[in-house]
C-alpha positions as CSV (number, residue, x, y, z in Angstrom):
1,X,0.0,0.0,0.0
2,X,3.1,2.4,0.8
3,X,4.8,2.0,-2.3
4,X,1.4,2.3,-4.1
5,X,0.9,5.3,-3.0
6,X,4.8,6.5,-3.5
7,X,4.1,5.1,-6.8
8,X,1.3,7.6,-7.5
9,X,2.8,10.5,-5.6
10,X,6.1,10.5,-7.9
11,X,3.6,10.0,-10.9
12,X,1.4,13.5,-10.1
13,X,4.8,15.4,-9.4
14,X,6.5,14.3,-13.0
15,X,2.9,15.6,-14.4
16,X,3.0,18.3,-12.8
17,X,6.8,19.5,-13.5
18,X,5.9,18.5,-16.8
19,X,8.4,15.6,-16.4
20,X,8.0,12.1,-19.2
21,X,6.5,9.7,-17.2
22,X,9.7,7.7,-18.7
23,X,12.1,9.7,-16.3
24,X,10.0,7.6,-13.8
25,X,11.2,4.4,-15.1
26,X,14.6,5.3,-12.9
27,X,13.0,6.0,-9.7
28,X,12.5,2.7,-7.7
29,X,11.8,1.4,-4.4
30,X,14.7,-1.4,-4.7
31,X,18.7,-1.4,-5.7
32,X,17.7,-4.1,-8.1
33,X,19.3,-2.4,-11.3
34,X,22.7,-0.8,-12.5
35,X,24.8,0.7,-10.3
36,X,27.9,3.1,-11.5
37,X,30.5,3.7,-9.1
38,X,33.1,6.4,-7.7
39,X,36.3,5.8,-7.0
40,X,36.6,7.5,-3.6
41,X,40.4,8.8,-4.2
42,X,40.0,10.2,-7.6
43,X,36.3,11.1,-7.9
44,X,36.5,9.7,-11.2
45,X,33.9,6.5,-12.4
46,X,35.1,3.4,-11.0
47,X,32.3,1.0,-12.8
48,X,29.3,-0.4,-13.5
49,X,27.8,-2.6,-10.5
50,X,24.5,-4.5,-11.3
51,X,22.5,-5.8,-8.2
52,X,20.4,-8.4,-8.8
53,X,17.8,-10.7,-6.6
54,X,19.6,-14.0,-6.0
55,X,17.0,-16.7,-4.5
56,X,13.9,-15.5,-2.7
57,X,15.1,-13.1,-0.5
58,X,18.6,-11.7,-0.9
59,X,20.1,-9.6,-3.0
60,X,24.0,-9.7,-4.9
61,X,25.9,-7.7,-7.4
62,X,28.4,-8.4,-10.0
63,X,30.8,-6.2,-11.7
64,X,29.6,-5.6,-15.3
65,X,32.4,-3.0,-16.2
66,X,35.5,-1.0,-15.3
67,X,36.1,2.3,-16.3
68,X,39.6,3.3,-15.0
69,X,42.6,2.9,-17.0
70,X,44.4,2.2,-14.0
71,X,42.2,-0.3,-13.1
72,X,42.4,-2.4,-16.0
73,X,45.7,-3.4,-15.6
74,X,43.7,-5.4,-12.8
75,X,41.5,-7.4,-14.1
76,X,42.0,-9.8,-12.1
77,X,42.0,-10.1,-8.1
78,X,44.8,-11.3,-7.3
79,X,44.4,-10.0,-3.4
80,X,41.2,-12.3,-3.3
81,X,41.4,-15.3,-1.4
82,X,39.4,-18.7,-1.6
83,X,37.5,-19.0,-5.0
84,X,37.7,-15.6,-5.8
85,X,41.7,-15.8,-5.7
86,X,43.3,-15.0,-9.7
87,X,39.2,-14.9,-10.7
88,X,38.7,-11.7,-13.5
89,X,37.2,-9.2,-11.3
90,X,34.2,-8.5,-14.7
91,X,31.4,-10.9,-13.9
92,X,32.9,-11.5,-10.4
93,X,29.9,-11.3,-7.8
94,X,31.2,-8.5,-5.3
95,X,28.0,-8.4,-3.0
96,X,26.0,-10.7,-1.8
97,X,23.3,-11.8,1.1
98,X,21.5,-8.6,1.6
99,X,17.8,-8.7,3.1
100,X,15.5,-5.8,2.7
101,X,15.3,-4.6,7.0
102,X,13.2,-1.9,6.3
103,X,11.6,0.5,3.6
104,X,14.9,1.7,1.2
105,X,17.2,-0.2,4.1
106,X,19.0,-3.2,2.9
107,X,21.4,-5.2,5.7
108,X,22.8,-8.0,6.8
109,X,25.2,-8.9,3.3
110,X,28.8,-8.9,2.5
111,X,31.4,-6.7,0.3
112,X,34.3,-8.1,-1.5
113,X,37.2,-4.5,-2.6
114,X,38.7,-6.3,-5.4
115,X,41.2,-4.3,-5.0
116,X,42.6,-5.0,-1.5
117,X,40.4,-8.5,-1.6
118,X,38.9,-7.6,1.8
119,X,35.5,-8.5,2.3
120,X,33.4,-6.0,4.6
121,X,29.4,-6.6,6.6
122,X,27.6,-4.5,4.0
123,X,24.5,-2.1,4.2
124,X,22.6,-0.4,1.8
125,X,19.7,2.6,1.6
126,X,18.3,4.0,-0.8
127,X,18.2,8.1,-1.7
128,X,16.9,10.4,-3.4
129,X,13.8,8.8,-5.0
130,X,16.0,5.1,-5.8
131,X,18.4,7.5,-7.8
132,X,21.5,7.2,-5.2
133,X,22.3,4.3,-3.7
134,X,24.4,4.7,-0.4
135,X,26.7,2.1,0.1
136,X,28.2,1.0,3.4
137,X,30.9,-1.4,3.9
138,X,32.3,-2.2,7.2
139,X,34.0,-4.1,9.7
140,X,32.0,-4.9,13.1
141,X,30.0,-2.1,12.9
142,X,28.4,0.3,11.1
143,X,29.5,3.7,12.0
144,X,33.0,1.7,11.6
145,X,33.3,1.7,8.1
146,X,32.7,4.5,4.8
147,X,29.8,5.1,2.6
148,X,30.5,5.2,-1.4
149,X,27.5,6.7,-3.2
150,X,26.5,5.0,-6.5
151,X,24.8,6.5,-9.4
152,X,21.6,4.4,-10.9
153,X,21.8,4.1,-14.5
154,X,19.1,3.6,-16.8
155,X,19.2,0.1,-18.9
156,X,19.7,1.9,-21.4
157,X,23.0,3.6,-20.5
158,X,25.7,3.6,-23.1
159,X,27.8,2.3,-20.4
160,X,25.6,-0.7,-20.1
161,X,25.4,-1.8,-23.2
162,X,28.7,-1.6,-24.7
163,X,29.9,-3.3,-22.2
């Protein structure tokens, strides 16, 4: 009933700003979708992140794309251990085992930093109408980690499909 009404709210404001009721098709009550990244030391795009529902109840993401020159010299995570150890870091499933806790609130899943190979307790929430997506990663607890905001990206993204 909530989102139903959200649903309806969000339509009459696009109406009335005079908005397509496509630009819509971006605002969404889950971080099921693509996801670009920010590398938090340069500012610049780190990648394309696509979360996805994996069983019933949880939710994952795997990397679709690296943007970084830097970065694709490592394609591979070579920092991982286990199964993930020397596996290409494009298609790799970086999150995993999130549960919806709350409306926008997302908890209880795992991390992987390809690049250090550290896997952190994640959380996520939703912003800004399902447009950002604020990613925590931490060890412990939650004020002891960072936050990384991601972008959503429309399916349609250039980004997404020349990958």
């Amino acid at each position: 009933m909530k989102k139903t009404t959200r649903f309806f709210a969000l339509i009459l404001l696009a109406l009335g700003a005079n908005l397509p009721l496509a630009a819509l098709a971006s605002v969404e009550d889950s971080p099921i979708g693509f996801w670009k990244t920010t590398d938090d030391a340069t500012g610049r795009p780190g990648g394309i992140i696509e979360i996805y529902k994996d069983g019933d109840q949880t939710l994952s993401g795997r990397v679709l794309k690296i943007f970084s020159e830097a970065e694709t010299g490592k394609r591979y995570c070579d920092n991982c251990s286990g199964e993930d150890k020397g596996k290409a870091v494009v298609g790799m499933r970086v999150m995993n085992g999130l549960t919806e806790e709350s409306d926008n609130n997302w908890e209880g899943g795992t991390i992987l930093d390809p690049k250090t190979g550290r896997k952190y307790r994640c959380n996520l929430q939703l912003e800004q109408g399902g447009r950002k997506l604020d990613v925590r990663g931490f060890i412990g607890v939650a004020w002891l980690g960072r936050t990384q905001v991601w972008d959503r990206l429309d399916s349609n993204n250039a980004d997404i499909r020349s990958r």
